[in-house]
C-alpha positions as CSV (number, residue, x, y, z in Angstrom):
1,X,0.0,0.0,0.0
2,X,2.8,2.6,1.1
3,X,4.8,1.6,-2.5
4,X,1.8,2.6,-4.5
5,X,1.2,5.6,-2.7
6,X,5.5,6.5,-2.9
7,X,4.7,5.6,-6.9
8,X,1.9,7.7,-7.3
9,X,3.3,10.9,-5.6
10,X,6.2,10.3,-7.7
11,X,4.3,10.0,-11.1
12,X,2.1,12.9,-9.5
13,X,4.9,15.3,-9.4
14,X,6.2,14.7,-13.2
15,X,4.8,16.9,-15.7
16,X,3.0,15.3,-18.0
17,X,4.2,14.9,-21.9
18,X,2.6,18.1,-22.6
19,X,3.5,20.1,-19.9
20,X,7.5,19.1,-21.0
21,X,6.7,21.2,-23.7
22,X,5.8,24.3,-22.3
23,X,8.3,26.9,-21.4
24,X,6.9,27.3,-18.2
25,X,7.2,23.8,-17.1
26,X,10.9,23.7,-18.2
27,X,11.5,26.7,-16.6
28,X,9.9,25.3,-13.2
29,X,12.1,21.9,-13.6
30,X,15.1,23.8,-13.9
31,X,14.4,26.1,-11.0
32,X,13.7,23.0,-8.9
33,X,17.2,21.4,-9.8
34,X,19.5,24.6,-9.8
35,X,20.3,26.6,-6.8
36,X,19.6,30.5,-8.1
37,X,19.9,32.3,-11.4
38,X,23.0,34.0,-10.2
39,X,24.8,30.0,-10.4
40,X,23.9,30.0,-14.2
41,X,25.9,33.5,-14.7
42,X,28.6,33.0,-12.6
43,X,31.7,32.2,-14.8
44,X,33.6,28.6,-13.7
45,X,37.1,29.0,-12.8
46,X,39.7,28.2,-15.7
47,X,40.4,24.2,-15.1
48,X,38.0,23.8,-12.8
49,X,34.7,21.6,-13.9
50,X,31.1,22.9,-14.3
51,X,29.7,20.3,-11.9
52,X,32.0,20.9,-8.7
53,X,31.2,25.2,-9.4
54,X,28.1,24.0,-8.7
55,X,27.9,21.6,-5.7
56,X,30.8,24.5,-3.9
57,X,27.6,27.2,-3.9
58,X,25.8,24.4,-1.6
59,X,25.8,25.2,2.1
60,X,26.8,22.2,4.1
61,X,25.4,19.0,3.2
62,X,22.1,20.0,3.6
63,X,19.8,19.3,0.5
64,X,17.7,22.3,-0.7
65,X,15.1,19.9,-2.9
66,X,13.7,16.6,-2.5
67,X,15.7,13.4,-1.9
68,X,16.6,12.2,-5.7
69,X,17.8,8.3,-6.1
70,X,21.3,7.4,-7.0
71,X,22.0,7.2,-10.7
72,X,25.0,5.0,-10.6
73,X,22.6,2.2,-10.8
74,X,19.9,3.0,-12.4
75,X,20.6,5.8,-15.3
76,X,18.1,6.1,-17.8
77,X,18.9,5.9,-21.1
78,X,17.3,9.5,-22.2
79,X,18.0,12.8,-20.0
80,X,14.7,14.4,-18.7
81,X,14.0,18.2,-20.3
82,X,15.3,19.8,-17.3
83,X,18.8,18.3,-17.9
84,X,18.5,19.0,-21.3
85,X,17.8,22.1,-20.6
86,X,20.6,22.7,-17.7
87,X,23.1,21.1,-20.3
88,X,22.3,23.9,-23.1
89,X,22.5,26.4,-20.2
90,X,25.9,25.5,-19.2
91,X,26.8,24.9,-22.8
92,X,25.4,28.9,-23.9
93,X,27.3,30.1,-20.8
94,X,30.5,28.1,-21.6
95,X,30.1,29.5,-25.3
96,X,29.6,33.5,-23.9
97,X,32.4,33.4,-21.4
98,X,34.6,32.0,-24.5
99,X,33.6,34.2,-27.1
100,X,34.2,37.3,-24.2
101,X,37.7,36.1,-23.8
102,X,38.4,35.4,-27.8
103,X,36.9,39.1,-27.9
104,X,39.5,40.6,-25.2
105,X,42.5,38.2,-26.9
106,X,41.9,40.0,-30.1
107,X,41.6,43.7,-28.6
108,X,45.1,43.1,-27.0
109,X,46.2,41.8,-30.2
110,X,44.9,45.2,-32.1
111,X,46.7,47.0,-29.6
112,X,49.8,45.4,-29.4
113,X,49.8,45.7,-33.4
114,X,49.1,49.5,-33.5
115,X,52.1,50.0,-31.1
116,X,54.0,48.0,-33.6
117,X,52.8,50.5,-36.2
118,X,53.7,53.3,-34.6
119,X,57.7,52.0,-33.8
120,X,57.8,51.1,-37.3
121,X,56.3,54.1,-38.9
122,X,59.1,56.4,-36.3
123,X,62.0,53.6,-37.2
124,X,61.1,54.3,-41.4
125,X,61.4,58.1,-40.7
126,X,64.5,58.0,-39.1
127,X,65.8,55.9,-41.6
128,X,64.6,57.7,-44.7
129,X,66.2,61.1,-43.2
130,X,69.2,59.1,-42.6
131,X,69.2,57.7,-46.4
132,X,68.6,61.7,-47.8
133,X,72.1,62.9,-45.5
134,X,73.7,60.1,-47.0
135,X,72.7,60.7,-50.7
136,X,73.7,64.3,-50.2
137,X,76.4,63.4,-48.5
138,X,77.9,61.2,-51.4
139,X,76.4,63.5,-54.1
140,X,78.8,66.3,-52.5
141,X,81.7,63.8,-52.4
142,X,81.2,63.1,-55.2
143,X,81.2,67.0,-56.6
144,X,84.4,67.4,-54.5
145,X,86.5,64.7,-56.4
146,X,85.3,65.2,-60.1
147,X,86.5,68.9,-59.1
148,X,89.6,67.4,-57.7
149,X,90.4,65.6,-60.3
150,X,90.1,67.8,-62.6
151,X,92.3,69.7,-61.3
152,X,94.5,67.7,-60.8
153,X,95.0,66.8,-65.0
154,X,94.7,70.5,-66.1
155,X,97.7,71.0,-63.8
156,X,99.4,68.0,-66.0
157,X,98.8,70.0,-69.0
């Protein structure tokens, strides 16, 4: 008599097939299983896995919910929408704080390339000044020795 009461409130408390398919329903599920809103946004430290992020924001050993059955034994072959659900979550939030730091990567990169830009735009102007004294340079040499010797075989004569 107790199992088929422990049966009933247990099918009781599943929504039905067409309750699964509301939005609302989900949403309830995944309240249910998740500790607050603010565990979804938090970002997961770099090496650290998604599950323990989320079993460190637990007080104590306390359980929040009700008592849920060991899956070690009995795992079922499909996931339920609310893990669905939690799995896309963690997935989306995996995929923002990624894309954030792909963002920031390539803004330091921009930087670091326009600094490069500048030093090599100075470097060129030095060098091209440096290239116009030397051409001048070695045109007036240049000036100096056809005079020289010119000189220098008119005085043969």
């Amino acid at each position: 008599m107790q199992e088929q009461t422990t049966s009933s409130l247990a099918a009781s408390s599943r929504p039905s097939s067409s309750e699964r398919s509301s939005s609302s329903a989900l949403h309830l599920e995944l309240k249910e299983g998740m500790e607050s809103d603010d565990e979804i946004r938090r970002v997961p430290e770099i090496g650290g896995d998604v599950a323990g992020a989320s079993a460190s924001g637990r007080g104590g050993g306390s359980v929040a919910g009700p008592v849920q059955p060991s899956t070690a034994g009995s795992r079922k072959r499909g996931r339920s929408p609310a893990e669905k659900e939690n799995k896309r979550l963690r997935r989306l939030l995996r995929n923002r704080v990624s894309a954030q730091q792909a963002r920031e990567r390539k803004k330091a990169y921009l930087i670091d390339l326009e600094a490069r830009v500048k030093e090599l735009e100075t470097k060129n102007a030095e060098l091209e000044e440096k290239l116009s004294t030397l051409q001048n340079e070695n045109q007036m040499l240049r000036h100096i020795l056809k005079n020289t010797t010119a000189g220098a075989q008119e005085g043969r004569k």
